[in-house]
N, C-alpha and C positions, 0 to 999 in steps of 0.2 A: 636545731641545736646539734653541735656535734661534743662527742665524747665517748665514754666506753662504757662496757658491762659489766654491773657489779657481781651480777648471779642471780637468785632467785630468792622470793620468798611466798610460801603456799601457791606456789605455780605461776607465779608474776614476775614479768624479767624487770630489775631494777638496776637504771644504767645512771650514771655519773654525766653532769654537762662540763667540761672546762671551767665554765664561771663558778662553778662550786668550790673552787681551787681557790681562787680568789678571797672567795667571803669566807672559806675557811682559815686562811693567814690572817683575814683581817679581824676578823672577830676573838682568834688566839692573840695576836698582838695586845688587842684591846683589854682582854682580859689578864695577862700575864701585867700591863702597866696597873690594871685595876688591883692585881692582887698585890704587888707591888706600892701602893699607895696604903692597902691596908695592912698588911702585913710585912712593913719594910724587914723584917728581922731576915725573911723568907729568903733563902739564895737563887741565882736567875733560874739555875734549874729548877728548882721546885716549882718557881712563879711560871714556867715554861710549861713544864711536865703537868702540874696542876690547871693551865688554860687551854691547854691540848684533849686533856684528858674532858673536860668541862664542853669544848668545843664539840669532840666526837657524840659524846654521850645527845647534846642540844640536837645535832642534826638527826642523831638516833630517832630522837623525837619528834621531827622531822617526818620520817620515815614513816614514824607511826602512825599517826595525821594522816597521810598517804595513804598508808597500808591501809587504815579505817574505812577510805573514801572505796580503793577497790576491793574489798573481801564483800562491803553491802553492796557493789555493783554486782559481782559477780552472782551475791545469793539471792539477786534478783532477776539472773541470767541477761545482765548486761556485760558483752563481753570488753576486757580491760586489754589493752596494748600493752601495757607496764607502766611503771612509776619513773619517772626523771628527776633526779637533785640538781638544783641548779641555781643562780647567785639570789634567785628570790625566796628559796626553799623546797618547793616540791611541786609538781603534778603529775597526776593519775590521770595517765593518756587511757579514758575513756571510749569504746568504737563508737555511740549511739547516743544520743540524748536519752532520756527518760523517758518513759512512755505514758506517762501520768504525772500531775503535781506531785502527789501520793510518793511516788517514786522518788521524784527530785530531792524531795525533803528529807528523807530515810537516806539519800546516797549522803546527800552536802551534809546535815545536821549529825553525823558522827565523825567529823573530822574536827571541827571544833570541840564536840566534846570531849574527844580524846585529849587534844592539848592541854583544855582547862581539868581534866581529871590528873594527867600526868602531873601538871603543876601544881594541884592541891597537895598530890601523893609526894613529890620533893619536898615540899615548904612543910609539912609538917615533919618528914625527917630529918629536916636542914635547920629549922628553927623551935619546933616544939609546936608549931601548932598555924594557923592562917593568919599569917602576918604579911602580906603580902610587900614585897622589898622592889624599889626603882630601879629601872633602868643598871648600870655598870655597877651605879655607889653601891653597894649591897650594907648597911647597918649591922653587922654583926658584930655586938662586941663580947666582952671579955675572953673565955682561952677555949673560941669555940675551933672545931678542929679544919682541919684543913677539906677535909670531906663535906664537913656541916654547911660549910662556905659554898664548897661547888653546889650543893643541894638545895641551899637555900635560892642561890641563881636560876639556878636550873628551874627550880619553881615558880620564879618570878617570869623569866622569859618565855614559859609556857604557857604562862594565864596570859602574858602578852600579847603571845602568839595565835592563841586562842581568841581572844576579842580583837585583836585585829583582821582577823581572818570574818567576824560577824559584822562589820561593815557594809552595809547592804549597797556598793563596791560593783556590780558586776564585771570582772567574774568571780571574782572573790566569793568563798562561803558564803556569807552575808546578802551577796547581791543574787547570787544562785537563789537562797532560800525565797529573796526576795518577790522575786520571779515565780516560785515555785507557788508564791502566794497569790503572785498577780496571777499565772494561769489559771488559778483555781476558781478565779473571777471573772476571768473576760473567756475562758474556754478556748486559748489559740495561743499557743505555744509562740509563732514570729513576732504577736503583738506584745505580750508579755517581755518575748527576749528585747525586743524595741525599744521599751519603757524600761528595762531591768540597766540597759546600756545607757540611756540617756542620762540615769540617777548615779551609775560609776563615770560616764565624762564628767557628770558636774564634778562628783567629787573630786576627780582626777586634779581638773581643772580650779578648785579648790585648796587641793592640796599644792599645787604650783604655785598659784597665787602668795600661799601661806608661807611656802620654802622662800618665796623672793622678797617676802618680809621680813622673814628671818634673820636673813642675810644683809639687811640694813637695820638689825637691832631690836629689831618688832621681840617682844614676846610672846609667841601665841601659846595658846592655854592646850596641854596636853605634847605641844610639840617643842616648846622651848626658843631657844634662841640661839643666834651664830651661827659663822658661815659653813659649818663643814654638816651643822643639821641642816640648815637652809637647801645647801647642796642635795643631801640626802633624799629631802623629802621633795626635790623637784624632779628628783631622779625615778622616785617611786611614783609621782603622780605621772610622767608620762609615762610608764612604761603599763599603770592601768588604763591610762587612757588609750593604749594601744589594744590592748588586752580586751579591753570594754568594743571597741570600733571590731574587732578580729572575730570576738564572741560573736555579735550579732550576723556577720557575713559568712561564719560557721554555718550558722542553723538556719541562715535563708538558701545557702548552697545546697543544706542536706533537705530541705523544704521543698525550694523548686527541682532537684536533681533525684530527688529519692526515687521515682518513679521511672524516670526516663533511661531507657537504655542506650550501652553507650555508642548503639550503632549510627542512632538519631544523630549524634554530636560529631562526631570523629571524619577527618579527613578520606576518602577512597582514592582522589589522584593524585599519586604520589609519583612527584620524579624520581624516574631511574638511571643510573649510570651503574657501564661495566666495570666489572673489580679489576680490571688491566690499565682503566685509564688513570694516568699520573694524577699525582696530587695537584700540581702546579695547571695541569691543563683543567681539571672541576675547578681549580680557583679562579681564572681567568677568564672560566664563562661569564660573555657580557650580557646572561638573563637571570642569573644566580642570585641569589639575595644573600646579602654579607652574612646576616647573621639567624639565624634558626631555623634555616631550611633542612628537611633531612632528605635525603636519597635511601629509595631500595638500592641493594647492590645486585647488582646479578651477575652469572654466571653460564654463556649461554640462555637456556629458556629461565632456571633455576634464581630463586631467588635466595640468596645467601646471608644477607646481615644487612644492615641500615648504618651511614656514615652522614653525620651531622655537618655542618659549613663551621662552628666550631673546632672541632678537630681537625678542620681543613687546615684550616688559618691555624692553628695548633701546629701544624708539621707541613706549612706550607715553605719550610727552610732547606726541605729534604727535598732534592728534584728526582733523587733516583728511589722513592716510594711511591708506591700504585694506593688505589683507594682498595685493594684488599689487605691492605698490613694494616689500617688505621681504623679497620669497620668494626662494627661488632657484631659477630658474628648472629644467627638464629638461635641459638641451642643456648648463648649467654643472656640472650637478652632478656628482659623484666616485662611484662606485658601484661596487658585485660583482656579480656573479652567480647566480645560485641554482647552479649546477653548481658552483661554484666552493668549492676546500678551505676549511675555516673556517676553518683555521690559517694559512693565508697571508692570508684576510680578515681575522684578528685584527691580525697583523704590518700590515697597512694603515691597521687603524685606529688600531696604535700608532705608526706614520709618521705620518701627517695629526693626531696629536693630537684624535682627538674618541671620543664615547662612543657614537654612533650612524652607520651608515653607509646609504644605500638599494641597495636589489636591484631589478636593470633589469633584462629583457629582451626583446630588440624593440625599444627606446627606450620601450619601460611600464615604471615601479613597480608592482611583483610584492609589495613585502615592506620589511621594516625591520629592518636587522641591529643588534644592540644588543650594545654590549659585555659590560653587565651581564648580559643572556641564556646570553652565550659563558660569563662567569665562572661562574653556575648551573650550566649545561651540564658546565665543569668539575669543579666540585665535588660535583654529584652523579655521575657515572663514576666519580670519585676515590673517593669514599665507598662505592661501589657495588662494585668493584675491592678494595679495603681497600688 
């Protein structure tokens, strides 16, 4: 995901994704037509100001859900990455799974409570007491104020958001606790996570099914009908069903890699080419591989940076640049360890988004860690293992 940083809260960095952008106009639209339908008197700006104001406050709570999930990791000294806002609402980039059911269930079960507590705390200041209001239509009537309204929403969509999240879904709340229950039973965390993912595909796969009914008029019970829910809810079922397949290759990666160092995995014969020779002459080697190869660069004896066959082909338009204008240098570049677990190398190289990372030690390149390496690595143990 890319996006940017919001700041902090109690020592957790909390960054913005692009797609939050998105569901945030779109959920203000919705709302501004919704108040708009009950409050025709209401001028655009106030149906604006007021769905905005509605909007901010919801993902607030958002936040907080979040925030609930890493303040109990942390006080369990499970170290937290930050919290991400993004088009489906939140994640708490956790470093480590749990280290006991015990745990799991103490991280996941105050994130939903949060939601359904904040929603109870709206709706009885919104309406006078647990009346719990659908979806957009919100029922408020006679000369309730323009505040009561957002409150009473706000209420509604947190209890929502709340039992939607206990879904036993994985990785959803619900499928996490789910999990947290099955480990407590079979004693193995991979088997657990295994069975926890099968139960979010079906749903997934449940939930598609449902949206494509919808969309020929079906009406199912809880999700409605028509094309733009149908839409919706096939949108949300693959994107758990992604979530569910991602989960379980998570914690088989940090399963079979936890142990292993990343010397065991990582490349040592690394071609090199001088930082003098042209860009157009490295592209034209007939033993080259088009694409992800990387070169030491050198310098004399000295080794100076690493230059990918990407960036080749990148600036291979330019005949009077050498491969040292285009390298990156030693002293910039991002690297592991060789002592260092593979699985938290992995997890780095799935932050930084790339497919290769270098192994330093001393300020040398030792080695080449390659993602595609690690994924072998996996699958054979996996296979190995049965």
């Amino acid at each position: 995901m890319s996006g940017f940083r919001l700041g902090k809260l109690f020592g957790i960095d909390i960054h913005v994704d692009w797609s939050w952008f998105l569901i945030f106009v779109l959920v203000s639209w919705s709302l501004s037509a919704t108040f708009g339908q009950l409050r025709p008197g209401w001028p655009m700006e106030m149906r604006w100001g007021m769905a905005l104001l509605a909007a901010f406050i919801f993902f607030a709570s958002v936040l907080a859900h979040e925030l609930a999930h890493a303040l109990a990791a942390l006080s369990r000294d499970v170290p937290v990455r930050g919290i991400t806002l993004f088009m489906f609402g939140g994640v708490a980039n956790i470093q480590r799974e749990p280290a006991t059911p015990a745990e799991e269930l103490f991280i996941t079960i105050v994130g939903p409570l949060t939601s359904l507590f904040l929603g109870a705390v709206f709706l009885v200041l919104g309406t006078g007491g647990l009346h719990l209001v659908g979806g957009l239509t919100i029922p408020v009537t006679g000369q309730a104020s323009a505040l009561r309204l957002i409150l009473a929403w706000l209420g509604s969509i947190n209890i929502m958001v709340g039992l939607f999240n206990l879904i036993p879904a994985f990785p959803l709340d619900g499928g996490r606790i789910f999990r947290a229950l099955t480990w407590a039973l079979v004693k193995d965390i991979r088997k657990s996570t295994r069975i926890a993912s099968w139960l979010g595909q079906a749903i997934a796969w449940l939930m598609i099914v449902s949206g494509l009914a919808m969309i020929f008029g079906v009406n199912v019970p809880f999700l409605g009908t028509g094309t733009f829910n149908g839409i919706w809810t096939i949108f949300i079922g693959w994107f758990l069903n992604n979530a569910a397949i991602s989960g379980y290759r998570q914690i088989l990666f940090q399963d079979i890699l936890g142990d292993v160092p990343v010397r065991k995995v990582m490349q040592t014969q690394l071609p090199v080419v001088a930082s003098d020779v042209s860009i157009n002459e490295l592209a034209n080697r007939p033993y080259v591989e088009p694409e992800g190869q990387t070169f030491l660069v050198t310098a004399g004896e000295e080794v100076v940076g690493l230059v990918g066959m990407n960036e080749v082909k990148k600036s291979s338009g330019n005949p009077w640049k050498s491969v040292k204008d285009i390298m990156t240098p030693v002293r910039d570049l991002d690297y592991v360890t060789p002592d260092q677990d593979a699985a938290e190398a992995f997890d780095r190289l799935q932050k930084l988004d790339r497919r290769q990372i270098p192994v330093m030690l001393d300020n040398q390149i030792v080695g080449l860690l390659r993602r595609k390496d690690l994924i072998r690595w996996v699958q054979f143990q996996s296979e190995l293992g049965g």
